[in-house]
N, C-alpha and C positions, 0 to 999 in steps of 0.2 A: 590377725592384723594385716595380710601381706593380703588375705582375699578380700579386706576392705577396702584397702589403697588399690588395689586393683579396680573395683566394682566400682570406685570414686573415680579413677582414671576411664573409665570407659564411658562411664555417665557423661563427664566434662569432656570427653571426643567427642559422644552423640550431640551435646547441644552445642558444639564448637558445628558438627557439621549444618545440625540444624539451622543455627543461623548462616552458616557459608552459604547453606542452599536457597533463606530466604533473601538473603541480598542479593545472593544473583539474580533468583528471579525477581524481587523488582527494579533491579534496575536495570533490565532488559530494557532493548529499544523495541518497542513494539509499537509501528509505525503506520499511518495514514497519510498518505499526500492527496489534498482533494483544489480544485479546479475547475475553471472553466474549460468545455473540451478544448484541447491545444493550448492549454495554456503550460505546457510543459512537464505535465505528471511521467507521462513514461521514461522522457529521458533522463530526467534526474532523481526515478528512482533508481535507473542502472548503473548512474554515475555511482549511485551510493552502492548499491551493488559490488561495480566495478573497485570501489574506493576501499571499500572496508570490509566485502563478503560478507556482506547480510543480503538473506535471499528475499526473492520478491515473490509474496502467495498472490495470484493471479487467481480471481474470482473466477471468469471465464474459462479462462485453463482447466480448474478443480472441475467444470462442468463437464467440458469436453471429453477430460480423462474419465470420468465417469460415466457418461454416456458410450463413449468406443469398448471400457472395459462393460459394461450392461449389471452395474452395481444396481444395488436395490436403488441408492440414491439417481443412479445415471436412468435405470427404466422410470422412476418418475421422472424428470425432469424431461426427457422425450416425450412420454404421453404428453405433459403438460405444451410441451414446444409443434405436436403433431397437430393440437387442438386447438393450438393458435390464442392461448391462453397467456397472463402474465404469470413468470415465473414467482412463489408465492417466494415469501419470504423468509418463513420457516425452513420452505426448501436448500435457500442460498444459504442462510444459517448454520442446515447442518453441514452443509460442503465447506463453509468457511471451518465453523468449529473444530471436524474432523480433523481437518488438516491442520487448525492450531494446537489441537493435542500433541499432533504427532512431532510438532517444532520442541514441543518439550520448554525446557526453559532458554531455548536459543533468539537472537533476538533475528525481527524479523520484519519488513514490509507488506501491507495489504492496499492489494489495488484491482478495484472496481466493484467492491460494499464497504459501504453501505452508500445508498447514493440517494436514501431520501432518509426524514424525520425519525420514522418509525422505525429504519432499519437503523440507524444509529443509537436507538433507546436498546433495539434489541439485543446489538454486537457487547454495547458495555453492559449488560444485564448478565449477558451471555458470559463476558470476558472477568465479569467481578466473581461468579459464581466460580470460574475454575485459578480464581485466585491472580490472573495475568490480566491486570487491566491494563487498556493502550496507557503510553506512556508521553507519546508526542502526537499532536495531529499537524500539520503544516498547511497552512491555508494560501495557495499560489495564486497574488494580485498581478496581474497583468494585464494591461488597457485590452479591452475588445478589439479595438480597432487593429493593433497589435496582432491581437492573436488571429483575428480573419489574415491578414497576408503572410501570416507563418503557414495557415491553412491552405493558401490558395498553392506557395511554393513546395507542399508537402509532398513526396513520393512515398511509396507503400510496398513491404515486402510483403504480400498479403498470404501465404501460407506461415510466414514467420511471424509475422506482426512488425517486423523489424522497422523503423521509421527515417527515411531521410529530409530534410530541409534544404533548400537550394543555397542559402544562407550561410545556415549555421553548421551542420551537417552531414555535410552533402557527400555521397557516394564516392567512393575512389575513382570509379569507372559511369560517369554518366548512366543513366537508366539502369542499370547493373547492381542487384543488391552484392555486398561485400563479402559475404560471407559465402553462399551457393554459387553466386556467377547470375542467377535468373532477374527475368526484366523485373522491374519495379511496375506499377501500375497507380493512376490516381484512384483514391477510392470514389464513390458514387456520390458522395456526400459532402463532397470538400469541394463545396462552392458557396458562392456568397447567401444564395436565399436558403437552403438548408443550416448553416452554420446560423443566420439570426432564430430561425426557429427552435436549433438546437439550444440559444442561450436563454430565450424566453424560455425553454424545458426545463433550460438548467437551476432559474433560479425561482422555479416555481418549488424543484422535487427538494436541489440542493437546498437551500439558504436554511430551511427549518434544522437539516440535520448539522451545518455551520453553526447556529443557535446552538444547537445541543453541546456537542463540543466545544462551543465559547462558553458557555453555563459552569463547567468542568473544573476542578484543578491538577496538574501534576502530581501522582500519587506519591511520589518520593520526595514531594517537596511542594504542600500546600500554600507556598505562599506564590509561586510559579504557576501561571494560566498552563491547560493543557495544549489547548488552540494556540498556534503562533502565525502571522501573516507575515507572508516575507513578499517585498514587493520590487517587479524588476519589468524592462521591456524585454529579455531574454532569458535564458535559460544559462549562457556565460554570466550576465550579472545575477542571476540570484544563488548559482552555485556557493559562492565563498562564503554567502552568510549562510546557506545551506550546512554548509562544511562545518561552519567556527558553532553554529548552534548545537550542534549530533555533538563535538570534541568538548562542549559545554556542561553538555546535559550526562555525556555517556562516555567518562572519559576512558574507558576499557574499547573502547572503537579503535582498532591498530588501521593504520593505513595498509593497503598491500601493494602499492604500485610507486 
């Protein structure tokens, strides 16, 4: 009798944990912010960052780190980048993947894939298979016109990526990034006739993979679109519904500051 109640007590712990461990993992934040370029993606994913210590998986970073360490993944991606090649997609895929495994069930932001159609079918194909489908995507509306004079005023910590705005932003110490001490610099591209060319790019690759994600529902909650458009002329007005949306959806978000 006492090795039954026992074997009965351990069973009801495993499926006690069982379920503790599947609600964590879906109700992770497992996050997209996509945009028009400058339409405020990087800063306010750091806010959130900065707000609640969810990290940000940096598409480009995962490359980088992988190319200086000379992974199997990093030497192709260099072949591919010495030949003047687009990077394929399966390639980004598994850079992204890898590094969502190793998030585990922590929640987390991803920024700079998927950025057309095809990579967006691929990332939720990807993410349904290992069981963590995204859980929010945020779609950032803000006027073009808007977002060209945030670009024109933009400065650049260009080995950090760091970003300043004259504006909104703006450095402690004129031309001086904040954190190193080293000049800022404009990037090459932050001017008016590259920026239109860049937005006709933008919603030739983006718009289809926007579709896909409006197609979508909330995994924790099918009756909630996954897609949501928050619409502002800054990155100060779209913060708060930024905010009350995350404290909405995901309300184990602690603030830390």
């Amino acid at each position: 009798m006492f090795r039954l109640r026992v074997r009965t007590m351990l069973a009801t712990h495993a499926r006690c944990a069982v379920r503790g461990y599947a609600t964590q993992t879906q109700h992770a934040l497992r996050m997209l912010l996509v945009g028009c370029p400058g339409s405020g993606k990087g800063t306010l994913s750091a806010r959130i960052e900065r707000q609640f210590g969810v990290p940000i998986v940096t598409a480009g970073d995962l490359l980088r780190w992988h190319m200086a360490n000379h992974t199997e993944l990093g030497s192709e991606a260099a072949k591919v980048i010495k030949e003047g090649r687009l990077m394929p997609d399966q390639t980004m895929m598994a850079l992204v993947g890898q590094k969502i495994v190793e998030m585990g069930d922590h929640d987390w932001i991803l920024d700079g894939f998927p950025r057309t159609g095809g990579q967006a079918q691929l990332l939720s194909d990807s993410l349904e298979k290992k069981h963590r489908p995204l859980s929010l995507v945020v779609n950032l509306c803000v006027p073009e016109e808007v977002i060209l004079q945030r670009i024109l005023e933009r400065w650049t910590h260009i080995p950090s990526g760091r970003v300043y705005n004259l504006s909104f932003n703006p450095p402690k110490q004129p031309g001086v990034d904040d954190v190193t001490g080293e000049p800022l610099e404009k990037r090459d591209d932050d001017n008016p006739e590259t920026f239109r060319k860049r937005i006709v790019s933008f919603h030739e690759q983006t718009e289809p993979m926007i579709d896909h994600f409006r197609s979508l529902q909330c995994p924790t909650d099918p009756s909630r679109p996954l897609l949501v458009d928050l619409a502002g002329k800054t990155s100060n007005e779209i913060w708060p519904k930024l905010q009350a949306l995350l404290l909405e959806r995901f309300p184990h978000l602690k603030s830390r500051v």
